[in-house]
N, CA, C and O of each residue as an XYZ file, in Angstrom:
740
protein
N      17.208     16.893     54.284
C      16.182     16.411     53.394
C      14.814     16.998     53.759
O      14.128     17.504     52.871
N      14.343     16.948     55.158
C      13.589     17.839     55.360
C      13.016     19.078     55.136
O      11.793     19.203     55.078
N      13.897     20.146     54.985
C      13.926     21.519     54.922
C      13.933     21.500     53.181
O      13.387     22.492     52.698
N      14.525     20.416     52.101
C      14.356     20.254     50.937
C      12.744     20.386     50.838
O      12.144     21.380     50.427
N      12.011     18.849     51.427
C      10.920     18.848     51.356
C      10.220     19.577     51.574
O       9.221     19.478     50.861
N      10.184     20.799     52.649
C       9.223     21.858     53.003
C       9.220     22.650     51.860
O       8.165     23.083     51.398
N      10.469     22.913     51.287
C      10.836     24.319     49.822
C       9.800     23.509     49.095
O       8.719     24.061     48.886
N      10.039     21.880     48.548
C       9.364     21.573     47.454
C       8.009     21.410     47.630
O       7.349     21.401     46.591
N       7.363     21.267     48.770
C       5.765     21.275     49.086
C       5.616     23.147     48.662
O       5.243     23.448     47.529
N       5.816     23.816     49.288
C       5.699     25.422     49.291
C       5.495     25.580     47.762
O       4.413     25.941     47.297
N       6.464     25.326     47.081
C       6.853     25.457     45.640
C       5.233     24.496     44.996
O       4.271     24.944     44.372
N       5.402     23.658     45.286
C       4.831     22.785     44.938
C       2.942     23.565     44.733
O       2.354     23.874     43.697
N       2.498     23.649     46.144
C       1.824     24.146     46.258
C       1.196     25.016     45.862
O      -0.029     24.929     45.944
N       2.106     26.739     45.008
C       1.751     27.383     44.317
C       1.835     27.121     42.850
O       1.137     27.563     41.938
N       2.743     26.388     42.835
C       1.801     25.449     41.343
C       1.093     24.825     41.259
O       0.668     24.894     40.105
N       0.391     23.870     42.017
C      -1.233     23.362     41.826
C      -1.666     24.642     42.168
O      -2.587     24.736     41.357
N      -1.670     25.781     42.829
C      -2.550     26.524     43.013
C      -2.898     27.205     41.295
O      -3.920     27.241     40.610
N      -1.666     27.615     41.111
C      -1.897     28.375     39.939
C      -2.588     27.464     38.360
O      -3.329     27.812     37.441
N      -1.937     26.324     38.680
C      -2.570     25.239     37.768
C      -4.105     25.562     37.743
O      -4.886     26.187     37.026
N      -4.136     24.800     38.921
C      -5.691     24.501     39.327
C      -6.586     25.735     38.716
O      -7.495     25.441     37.940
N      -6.383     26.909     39.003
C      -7.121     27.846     38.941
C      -7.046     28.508     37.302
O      -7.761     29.405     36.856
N      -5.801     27.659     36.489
C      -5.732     28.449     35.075
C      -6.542     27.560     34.563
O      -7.196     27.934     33.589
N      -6.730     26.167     35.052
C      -7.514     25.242     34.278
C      -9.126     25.563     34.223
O      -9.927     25.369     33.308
N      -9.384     26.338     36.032
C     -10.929     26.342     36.132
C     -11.441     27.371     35.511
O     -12.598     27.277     35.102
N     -10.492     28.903     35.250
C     -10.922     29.900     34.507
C     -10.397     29.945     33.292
O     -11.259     30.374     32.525
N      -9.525     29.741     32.806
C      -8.573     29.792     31.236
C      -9.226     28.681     30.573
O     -10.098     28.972     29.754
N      -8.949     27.402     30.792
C      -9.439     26.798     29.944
C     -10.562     26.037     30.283
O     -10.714     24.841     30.035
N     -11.604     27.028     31.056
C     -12.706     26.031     31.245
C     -12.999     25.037     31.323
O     -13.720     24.465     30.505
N     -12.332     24.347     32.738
C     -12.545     23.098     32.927
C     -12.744     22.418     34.604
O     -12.550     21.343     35.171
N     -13.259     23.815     34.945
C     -14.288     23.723     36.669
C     -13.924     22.295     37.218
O     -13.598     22.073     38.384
N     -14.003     21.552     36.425
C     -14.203     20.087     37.405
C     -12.390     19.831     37.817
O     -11.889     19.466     38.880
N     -11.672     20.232     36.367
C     -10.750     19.112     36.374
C      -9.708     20.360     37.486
O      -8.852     19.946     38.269
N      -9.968     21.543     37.344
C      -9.300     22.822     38.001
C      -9.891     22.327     39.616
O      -9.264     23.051     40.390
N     -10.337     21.889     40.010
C     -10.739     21.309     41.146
C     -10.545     20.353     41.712
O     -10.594     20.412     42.941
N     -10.276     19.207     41.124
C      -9.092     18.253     41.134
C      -8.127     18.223     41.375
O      -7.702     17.341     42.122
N      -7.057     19.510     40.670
C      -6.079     19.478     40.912
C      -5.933     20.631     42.151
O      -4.810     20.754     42.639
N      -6.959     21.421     42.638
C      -6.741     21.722     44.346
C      -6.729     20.923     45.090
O      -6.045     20.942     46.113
N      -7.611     19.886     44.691
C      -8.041     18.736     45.698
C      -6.145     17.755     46.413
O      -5.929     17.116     47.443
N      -5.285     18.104     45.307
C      -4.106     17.642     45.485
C      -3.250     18.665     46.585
O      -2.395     18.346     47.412
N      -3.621     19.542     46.376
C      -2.753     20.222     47.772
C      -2.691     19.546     48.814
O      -1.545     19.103     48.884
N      -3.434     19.140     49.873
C      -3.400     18.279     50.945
C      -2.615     17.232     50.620
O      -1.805     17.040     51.527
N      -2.493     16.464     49.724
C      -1.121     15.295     49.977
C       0.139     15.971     49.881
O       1.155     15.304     50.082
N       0.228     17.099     49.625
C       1.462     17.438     50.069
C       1.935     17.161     51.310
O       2.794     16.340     51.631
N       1.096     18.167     52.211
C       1.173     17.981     53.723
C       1.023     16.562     54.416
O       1.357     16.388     55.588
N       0.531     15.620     53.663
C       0.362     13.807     53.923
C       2.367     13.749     53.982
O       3.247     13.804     54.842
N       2.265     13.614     52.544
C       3.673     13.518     52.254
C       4.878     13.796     53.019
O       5.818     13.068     53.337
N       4.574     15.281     53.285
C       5.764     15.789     54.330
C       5.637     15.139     56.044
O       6.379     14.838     56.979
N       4.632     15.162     55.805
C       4.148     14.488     57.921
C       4.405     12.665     57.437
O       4.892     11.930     58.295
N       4.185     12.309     56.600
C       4.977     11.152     56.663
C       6.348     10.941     56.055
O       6.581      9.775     55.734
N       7.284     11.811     55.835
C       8.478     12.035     55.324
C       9.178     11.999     56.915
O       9.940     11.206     57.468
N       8.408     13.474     57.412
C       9.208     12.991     58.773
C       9.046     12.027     59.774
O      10.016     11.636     60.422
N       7.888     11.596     59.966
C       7.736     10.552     60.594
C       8.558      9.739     60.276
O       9.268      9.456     61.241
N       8.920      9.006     59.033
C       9.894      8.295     58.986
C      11.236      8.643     58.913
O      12.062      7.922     58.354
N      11.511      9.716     59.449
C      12.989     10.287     59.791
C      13.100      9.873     61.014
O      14.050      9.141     61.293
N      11.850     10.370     62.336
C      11.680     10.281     63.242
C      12.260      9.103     63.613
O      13.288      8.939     64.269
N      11.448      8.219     63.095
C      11.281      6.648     62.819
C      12.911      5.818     62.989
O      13.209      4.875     63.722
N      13.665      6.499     62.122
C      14.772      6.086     61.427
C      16.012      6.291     62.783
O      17.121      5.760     62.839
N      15.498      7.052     63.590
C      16.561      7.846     64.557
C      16.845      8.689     64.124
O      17.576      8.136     63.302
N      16.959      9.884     63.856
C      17.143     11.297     63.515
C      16.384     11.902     64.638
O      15.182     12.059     64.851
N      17.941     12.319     65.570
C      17.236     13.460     66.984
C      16.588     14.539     66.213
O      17.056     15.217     65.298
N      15.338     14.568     66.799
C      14.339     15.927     66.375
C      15.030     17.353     66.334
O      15.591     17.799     67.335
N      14.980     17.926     65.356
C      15.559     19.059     65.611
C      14.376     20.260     65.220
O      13.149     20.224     65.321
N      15.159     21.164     64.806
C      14.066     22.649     64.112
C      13.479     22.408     62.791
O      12.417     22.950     62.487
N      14.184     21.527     61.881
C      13.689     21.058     60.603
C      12.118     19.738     61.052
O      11.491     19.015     60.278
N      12.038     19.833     61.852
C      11.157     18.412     62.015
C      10.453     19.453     62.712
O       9.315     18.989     62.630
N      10.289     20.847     63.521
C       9.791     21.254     64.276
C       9.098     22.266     62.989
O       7.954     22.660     63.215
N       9.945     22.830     61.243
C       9.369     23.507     61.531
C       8.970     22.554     60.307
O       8.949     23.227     59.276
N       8.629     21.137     60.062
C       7.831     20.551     58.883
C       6.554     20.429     60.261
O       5.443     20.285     59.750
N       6.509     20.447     61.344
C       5.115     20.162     61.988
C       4.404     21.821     61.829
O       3.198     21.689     61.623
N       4.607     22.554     61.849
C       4.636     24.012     62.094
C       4.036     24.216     60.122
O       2.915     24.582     59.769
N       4.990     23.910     59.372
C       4.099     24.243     58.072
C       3.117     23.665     57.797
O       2.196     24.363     57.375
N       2.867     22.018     57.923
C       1.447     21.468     58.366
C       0.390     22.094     59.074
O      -0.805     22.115     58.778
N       0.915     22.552     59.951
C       0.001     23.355     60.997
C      -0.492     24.264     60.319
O      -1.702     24.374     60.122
N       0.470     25.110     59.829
C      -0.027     26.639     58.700
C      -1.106     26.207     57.512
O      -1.998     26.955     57.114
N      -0.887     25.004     57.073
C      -1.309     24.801     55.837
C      -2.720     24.269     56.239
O      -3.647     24.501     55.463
N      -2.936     23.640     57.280
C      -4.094     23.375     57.569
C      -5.066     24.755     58.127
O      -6.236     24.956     57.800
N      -4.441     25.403     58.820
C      -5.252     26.604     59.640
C      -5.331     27.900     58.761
O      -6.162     28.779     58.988
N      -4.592     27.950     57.941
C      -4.425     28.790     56.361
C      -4.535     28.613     55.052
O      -4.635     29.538     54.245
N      -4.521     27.287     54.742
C      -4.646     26.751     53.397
C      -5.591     27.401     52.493
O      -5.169     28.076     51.554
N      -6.732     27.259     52.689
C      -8.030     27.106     52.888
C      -8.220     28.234     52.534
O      -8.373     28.271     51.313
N      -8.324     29.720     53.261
C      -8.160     31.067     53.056
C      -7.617     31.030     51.905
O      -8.277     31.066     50.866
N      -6.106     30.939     51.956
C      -5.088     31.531     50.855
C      -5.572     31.477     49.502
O      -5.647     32.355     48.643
N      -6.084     29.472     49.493
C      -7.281     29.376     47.948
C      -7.590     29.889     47.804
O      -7.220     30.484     46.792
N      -8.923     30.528     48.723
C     -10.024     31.324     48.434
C      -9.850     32.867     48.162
O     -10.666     33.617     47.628
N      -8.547     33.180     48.671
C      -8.294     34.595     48.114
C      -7.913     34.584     47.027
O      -8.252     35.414     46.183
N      -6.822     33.267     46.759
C      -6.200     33.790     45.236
C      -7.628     33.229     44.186
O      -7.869     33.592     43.035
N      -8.038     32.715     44.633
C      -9.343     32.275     43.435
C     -10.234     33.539     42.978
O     -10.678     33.813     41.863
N     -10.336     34.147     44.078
C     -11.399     35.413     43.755
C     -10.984     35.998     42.764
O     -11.649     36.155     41.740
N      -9.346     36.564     43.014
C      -8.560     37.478     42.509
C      -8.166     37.010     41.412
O      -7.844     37.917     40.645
N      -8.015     35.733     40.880
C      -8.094     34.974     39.531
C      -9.024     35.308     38.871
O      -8.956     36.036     37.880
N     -10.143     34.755     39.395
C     -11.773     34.740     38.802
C     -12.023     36.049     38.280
O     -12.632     35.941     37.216
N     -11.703     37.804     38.735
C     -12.076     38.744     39.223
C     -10.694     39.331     38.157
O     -10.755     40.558     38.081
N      -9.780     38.883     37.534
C      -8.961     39.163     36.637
C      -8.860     38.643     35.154
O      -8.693     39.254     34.098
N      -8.985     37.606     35.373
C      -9.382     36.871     34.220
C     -10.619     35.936     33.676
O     -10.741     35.405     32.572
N     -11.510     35.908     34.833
C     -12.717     35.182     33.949
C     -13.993     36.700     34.298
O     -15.071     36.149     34.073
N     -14.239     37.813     34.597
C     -15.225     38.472     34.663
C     -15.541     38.591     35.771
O     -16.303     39.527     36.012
N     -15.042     37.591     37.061
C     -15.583     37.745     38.338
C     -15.759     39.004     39.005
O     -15.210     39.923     38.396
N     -16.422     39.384     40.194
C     -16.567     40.293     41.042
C     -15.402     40.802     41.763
O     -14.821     39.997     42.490
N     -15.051     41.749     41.706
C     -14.026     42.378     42.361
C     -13.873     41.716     44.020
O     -14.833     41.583     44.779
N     -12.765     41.433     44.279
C     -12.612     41.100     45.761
C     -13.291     42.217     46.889
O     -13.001     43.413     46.861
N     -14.155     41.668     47.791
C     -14.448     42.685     48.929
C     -13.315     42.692     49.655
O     -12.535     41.795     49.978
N     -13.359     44.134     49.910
C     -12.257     44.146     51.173
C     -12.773     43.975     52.519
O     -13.996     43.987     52.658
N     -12.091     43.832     53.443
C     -12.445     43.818     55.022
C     -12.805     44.862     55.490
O     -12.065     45.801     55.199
N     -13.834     45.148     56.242
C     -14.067     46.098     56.989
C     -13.497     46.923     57.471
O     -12.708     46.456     58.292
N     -13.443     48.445     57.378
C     -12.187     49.088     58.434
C     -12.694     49.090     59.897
O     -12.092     48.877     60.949
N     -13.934     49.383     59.648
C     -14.215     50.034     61.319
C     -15.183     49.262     62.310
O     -15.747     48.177     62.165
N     -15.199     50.261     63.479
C     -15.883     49.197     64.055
C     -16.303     48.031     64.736
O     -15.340     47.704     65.430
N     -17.215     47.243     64.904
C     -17.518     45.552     65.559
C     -17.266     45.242     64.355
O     -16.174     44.676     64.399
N     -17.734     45.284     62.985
C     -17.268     44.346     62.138
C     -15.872     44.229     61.478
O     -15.484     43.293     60.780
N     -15.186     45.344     61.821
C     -13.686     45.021     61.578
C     -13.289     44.103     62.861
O     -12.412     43.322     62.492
N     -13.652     43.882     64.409
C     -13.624     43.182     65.439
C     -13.871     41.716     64.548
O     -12.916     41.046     64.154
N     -14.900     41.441     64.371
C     -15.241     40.640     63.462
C     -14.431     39.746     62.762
O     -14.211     38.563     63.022
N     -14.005     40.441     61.838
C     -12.921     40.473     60.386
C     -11.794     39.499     61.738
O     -11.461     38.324     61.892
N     -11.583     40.573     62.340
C     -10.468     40.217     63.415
C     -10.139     39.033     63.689
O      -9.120     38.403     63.405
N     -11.280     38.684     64.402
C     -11.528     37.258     64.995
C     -11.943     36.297     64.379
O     -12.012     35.257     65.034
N     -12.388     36.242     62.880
C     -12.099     35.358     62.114
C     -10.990     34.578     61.619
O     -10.756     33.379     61.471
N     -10.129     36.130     61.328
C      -8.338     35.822     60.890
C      -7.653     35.253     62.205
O      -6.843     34.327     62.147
N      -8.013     35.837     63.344
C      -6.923     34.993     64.249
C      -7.421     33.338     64.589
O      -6.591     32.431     64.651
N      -9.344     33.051     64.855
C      -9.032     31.559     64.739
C      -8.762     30.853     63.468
O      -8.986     29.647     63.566
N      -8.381     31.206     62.394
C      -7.572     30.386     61.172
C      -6.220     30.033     61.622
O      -5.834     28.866     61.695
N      -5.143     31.573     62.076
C      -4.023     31.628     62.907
C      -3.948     30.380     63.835
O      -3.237     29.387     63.680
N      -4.967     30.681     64.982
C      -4.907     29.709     66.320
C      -4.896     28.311     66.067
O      -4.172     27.465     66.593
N      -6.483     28.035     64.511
C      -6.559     26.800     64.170
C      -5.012     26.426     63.695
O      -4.517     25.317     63.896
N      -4.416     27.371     63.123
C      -3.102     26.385     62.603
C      -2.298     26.456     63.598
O      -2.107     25.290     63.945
N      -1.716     27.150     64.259
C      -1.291     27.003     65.731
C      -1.138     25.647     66.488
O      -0.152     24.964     66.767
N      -2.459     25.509     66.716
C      -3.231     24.406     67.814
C      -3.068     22.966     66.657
O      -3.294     21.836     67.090
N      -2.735     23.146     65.464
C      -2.568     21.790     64.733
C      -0.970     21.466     64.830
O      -0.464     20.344     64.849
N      -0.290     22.749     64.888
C       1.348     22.423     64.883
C       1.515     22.061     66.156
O       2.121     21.004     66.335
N       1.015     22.856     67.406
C       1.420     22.334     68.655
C       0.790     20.975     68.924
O       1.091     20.558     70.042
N       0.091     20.256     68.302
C      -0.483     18.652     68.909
C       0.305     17.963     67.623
O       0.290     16.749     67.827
N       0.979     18.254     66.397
C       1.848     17.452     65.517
C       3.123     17.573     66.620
O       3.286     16.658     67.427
N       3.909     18.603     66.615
C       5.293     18.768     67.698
C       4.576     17.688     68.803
O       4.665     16.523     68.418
N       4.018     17.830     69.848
C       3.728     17.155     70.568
C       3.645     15.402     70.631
O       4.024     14.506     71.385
N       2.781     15.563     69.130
C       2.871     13.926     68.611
C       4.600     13.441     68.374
O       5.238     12.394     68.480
N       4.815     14.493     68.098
C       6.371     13.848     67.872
C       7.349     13.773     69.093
O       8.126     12.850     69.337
N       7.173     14.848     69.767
C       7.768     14.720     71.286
C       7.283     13.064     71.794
O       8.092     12.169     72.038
N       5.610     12.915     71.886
C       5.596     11.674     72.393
C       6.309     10.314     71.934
O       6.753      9.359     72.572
N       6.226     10.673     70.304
C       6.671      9.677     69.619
C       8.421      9.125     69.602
O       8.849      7.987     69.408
N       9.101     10.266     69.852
C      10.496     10.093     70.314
C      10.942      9.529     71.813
O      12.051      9.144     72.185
N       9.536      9.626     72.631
C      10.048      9.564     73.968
C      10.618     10.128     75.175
O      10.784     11.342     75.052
N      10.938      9.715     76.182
C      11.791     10.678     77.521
C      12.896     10.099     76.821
O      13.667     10.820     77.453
N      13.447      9.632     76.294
C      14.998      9.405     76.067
C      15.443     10.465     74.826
O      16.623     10.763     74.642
N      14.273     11.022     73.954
C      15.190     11.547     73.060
C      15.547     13.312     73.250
O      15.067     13.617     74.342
N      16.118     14.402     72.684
C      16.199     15.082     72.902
C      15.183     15.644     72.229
O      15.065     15.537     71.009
N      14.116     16.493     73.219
C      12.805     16.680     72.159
C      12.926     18.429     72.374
O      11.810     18.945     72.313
N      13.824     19.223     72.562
C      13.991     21.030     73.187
C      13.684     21.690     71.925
O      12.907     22.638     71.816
N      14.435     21.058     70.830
C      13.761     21.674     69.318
C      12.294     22.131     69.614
O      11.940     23.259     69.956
N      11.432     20.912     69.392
C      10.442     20.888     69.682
C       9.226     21.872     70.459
O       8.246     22.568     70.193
N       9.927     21.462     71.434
C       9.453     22.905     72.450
C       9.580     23.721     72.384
O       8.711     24.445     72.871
N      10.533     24.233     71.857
C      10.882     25.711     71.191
C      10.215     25.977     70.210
O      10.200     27.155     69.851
N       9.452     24.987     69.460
C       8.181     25.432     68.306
C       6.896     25.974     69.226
O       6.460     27.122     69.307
N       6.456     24.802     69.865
C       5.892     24.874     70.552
C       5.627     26.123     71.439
O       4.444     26.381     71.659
N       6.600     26.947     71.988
C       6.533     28.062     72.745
C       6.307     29.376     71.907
O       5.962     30.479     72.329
N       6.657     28.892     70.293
C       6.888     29.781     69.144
C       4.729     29.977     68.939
O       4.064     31.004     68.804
N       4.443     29.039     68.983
C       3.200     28.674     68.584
C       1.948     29.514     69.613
O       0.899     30.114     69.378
N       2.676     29.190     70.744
C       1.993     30.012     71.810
C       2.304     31.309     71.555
O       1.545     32.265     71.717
N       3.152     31.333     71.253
C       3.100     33.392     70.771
C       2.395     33.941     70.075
O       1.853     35.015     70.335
N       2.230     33.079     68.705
C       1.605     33.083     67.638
C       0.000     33.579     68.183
O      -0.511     34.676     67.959
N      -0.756     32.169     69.137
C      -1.847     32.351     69.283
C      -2.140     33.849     70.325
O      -3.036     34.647     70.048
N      -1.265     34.008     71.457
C      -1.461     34.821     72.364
C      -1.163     36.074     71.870
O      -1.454     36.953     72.681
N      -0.613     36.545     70.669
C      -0.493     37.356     69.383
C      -1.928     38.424     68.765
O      -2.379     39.568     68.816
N      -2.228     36.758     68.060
C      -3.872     37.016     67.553
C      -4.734     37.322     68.302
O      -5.410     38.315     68.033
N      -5.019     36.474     69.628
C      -6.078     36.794     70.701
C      -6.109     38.745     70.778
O      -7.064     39.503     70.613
N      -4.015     39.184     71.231
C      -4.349     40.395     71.493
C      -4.684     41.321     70.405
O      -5.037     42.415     70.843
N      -4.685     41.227     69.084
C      -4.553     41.303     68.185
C      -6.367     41.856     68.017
O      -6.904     42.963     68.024
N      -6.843     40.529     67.883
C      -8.756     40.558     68.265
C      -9.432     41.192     68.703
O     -10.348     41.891     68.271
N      -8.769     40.879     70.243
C      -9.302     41.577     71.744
C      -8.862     43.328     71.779
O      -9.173     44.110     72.678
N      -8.267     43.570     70.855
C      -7.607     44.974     70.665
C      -8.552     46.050     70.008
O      -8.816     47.200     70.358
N      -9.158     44.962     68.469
C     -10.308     45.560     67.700
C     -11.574     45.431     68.723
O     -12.534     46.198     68.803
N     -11.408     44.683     69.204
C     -13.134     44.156     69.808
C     -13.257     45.066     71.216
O     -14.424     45.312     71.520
N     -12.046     45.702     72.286
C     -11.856     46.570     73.505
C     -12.025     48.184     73.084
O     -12.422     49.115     73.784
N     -11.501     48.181     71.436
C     -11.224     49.989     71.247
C     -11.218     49.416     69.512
O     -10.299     49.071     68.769
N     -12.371     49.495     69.368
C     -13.240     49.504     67.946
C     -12.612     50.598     66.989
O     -13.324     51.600     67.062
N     -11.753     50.757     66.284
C     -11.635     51.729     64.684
C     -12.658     52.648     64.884
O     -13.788     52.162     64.916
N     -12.565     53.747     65.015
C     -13.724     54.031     64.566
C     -13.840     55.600     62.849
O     -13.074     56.558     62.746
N     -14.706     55.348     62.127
C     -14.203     55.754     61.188
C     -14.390     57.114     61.409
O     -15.081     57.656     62.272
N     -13.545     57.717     60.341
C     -13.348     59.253     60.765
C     -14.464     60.517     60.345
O     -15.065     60.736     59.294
N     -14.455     60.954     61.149
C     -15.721     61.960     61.274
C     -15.901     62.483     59.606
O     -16.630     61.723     58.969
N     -15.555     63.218     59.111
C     -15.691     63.489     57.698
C     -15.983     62.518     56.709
O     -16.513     62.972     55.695
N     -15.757     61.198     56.746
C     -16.184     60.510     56.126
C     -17.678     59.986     56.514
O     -18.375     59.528     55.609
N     -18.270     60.055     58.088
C     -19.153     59.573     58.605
C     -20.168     60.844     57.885
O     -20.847     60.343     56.990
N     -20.471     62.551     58.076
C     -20.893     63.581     57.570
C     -20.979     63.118     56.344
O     -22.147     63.231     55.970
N     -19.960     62.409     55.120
C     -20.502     62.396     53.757
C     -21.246     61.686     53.447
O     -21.791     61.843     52.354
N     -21.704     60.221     54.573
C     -22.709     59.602     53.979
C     -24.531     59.746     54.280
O     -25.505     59.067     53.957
N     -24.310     61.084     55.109
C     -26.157     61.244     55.541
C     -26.087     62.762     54.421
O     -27.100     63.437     54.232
């Protein structure tokens, strides 16, 4: 039932997205297209109290409970972004908006770019590893909580990933290529 619920939040999700955003540019209606973003987050209510009361119920924790803490996690440390990209690219297709900027290639400000995207990553990271955790506590030393930890260790990759990821742009900077640097003086 779990792994149901994650498909139907996911699913779910890109239909208020797409809703939301045909209402605020198609049929001009900013407020009410905003509203219905405002509904994304009870998804993630929904599912963190879906399992909780699995938890609840006795159901040994497994990978489905590890990875409904883990899409919470994503959705909080990514949500947010994902809107804001597909909105541009809405706005910027169908209502007249400004073309999406792209990211920087080179450089400290592609470093930048960098280390923006990985603390969104880390932020969702660091929300799945203290949900798993909440649930480890919440099951106890008696239950079998290894699922769990195995997110958990998944999560730490994730972040120690991005850091090198960052620290990679920010140690040995892009730098852009000579012929292109000559065409702009």
């Amino acid at each position: 039932m779990i792994v149901a619920l994650i498909v139907f939040c996911e699913v779910a999700f890109w239909v208020l997205l797409a809703a939301g955003l045909s209402l605020r540019y198609l049929a001009r209606k900013p407020r009410l297209g905003a509203a219905v973003l405002l509904c994304e987050p009870l998804l993630e209510v929904i599912l963190l109290v879906v399992t909780a009361i699995d938890l609840k119920n006795g159901a040994e924790p497994d990978w489905k409970h590890g990875l409904a803490a883990v899409y919470i996690g994503f959705t909080v440390g990514l949500g947010h972004s994902v809107i804001k990209w597909a909105d541009v690219r809405f706005a910027h297709r169908f209502a007249g908006g400004p073309p999406p900027v792209r990211p920087p290639k080179y450089g400290m400000a592609r470093a930048a770019h960098e280390w923006r995207t990985a603390a969104r990553w880390i932020l969702a990271s660091v929300t799945a590893l203290a949900l798993l955790q909440a649930a480890a506590w919440y099951v106890g030393g008696d239950g079998d909580t290894a699922s769990l930890r195995m997110w958990q260790q998944k999560m730490l990759w994730v972040i120690g990933i991005n850091l090198l990821i960052a620290g990679g742009y920010t140690l040995f900077p892009k730098r852009e290529p000579k012929e292109r640097v000559g065409a702009h003086h």
